[in-house]
One Martini backbone bead per residue (centre of mass of N, CA, C, O) as a GRO file, in nm:
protein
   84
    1UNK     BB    1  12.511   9.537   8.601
    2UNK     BB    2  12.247   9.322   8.629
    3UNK     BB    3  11.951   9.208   8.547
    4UNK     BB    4  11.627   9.139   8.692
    5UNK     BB    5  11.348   8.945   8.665
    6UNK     BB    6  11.086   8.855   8.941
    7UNK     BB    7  10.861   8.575   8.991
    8UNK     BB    8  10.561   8.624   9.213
    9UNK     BB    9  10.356   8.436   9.420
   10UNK     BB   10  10.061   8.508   9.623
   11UNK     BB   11   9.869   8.453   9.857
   12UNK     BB   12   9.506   8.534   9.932
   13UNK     BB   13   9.580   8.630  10.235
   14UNK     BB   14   9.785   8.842  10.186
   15UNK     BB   15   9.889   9.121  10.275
   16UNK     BB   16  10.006   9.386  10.228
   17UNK     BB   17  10.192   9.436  10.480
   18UNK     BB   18  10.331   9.121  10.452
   19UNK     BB   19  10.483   9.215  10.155
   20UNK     BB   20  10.628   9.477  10.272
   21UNK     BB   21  10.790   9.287  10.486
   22UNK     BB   22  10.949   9.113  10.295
   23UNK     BB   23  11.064   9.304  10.160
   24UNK     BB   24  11.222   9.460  10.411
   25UNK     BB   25  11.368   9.179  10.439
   26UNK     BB   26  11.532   9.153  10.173
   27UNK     BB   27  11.650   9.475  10.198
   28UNK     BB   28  11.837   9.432  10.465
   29UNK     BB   29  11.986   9.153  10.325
   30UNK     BB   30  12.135   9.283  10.124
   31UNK     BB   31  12.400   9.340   9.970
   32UNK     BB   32  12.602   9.587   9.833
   33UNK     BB   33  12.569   9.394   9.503
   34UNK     BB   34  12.248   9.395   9.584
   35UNK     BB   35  11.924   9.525   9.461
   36UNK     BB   36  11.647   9.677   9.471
   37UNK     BB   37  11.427   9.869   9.260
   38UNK     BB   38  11.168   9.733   9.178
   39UNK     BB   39  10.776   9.686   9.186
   40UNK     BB   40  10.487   9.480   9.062
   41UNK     BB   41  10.144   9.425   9.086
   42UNK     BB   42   9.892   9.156   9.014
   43UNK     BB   43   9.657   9.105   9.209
   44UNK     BB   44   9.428   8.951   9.060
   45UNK     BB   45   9.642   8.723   9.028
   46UNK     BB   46   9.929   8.712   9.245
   47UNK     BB   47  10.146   8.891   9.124
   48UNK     BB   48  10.524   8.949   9.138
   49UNK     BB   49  10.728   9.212   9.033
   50UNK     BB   50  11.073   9.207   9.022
   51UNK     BB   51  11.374   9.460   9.022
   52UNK     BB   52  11.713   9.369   8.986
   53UNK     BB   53  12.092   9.381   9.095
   54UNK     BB   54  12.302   9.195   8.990
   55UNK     BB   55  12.586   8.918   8.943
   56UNK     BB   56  12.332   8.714   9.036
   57UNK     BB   57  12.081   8.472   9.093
   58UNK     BB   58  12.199   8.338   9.323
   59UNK     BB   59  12.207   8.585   9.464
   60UNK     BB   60  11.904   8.666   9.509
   61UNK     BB   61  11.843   8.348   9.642
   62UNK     BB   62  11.974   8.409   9.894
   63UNK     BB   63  11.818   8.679   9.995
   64UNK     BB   64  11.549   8.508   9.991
   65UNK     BB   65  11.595   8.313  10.182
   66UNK     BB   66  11.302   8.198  10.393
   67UNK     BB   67  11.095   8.382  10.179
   68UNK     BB   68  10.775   8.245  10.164
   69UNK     BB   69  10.542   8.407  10.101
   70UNK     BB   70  10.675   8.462   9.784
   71UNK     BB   71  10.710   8.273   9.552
   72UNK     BB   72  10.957   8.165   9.322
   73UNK     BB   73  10.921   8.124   8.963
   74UNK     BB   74  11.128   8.333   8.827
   75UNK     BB   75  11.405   8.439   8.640
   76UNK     BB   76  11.523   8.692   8.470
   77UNK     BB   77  11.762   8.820   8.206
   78UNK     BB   78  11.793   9.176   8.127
   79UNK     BB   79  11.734   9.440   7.898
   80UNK     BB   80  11.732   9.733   7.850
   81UNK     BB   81  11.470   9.914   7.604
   82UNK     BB   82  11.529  10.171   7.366
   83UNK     BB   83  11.351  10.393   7.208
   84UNK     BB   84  11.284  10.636   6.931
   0.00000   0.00000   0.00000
């Protein structure tokens, strides 16, 4: 399966509990083969870092579609990179 990290910016109005809110609704609305793994924030900047196993970046923007507290800025395909 693929991985994704996702990044979001949410508004300064927003609070932990609206964040968790969003969250808890994405991942109860995801199929199967679409799964959200962990996430990150820099709250100072207002960044959310989100980590997904997806078969496809589309499978993931249906998943958020509707889920508008915090916007989508970029989905990049990522591969874990493991040092020796």
């Amino acid at each position: 399966m693929t991985r994704f990290i996702l990044v979001h910016r949410f508004p300064p109005a927003a609070t932990q509990d609206d964040v968790f809110a969003m969250a808890h609704a994405a991942v109860s609305r995801s199929p199967g083969d679409t799964r959200w793994l962990r996430s990150w924030v820099a709250g100072a900047d207002g960044i959310l870092f989100c980590e997904w196993e997806a078969p496809s970046a589309e499978a993931i923007r249906s998943v958020l579609e509707g889920l508008d507290l915090c916007p989508l800025e970029a989905i990049y395909r990522v591969k874990p990179l493991w040092f020796a």
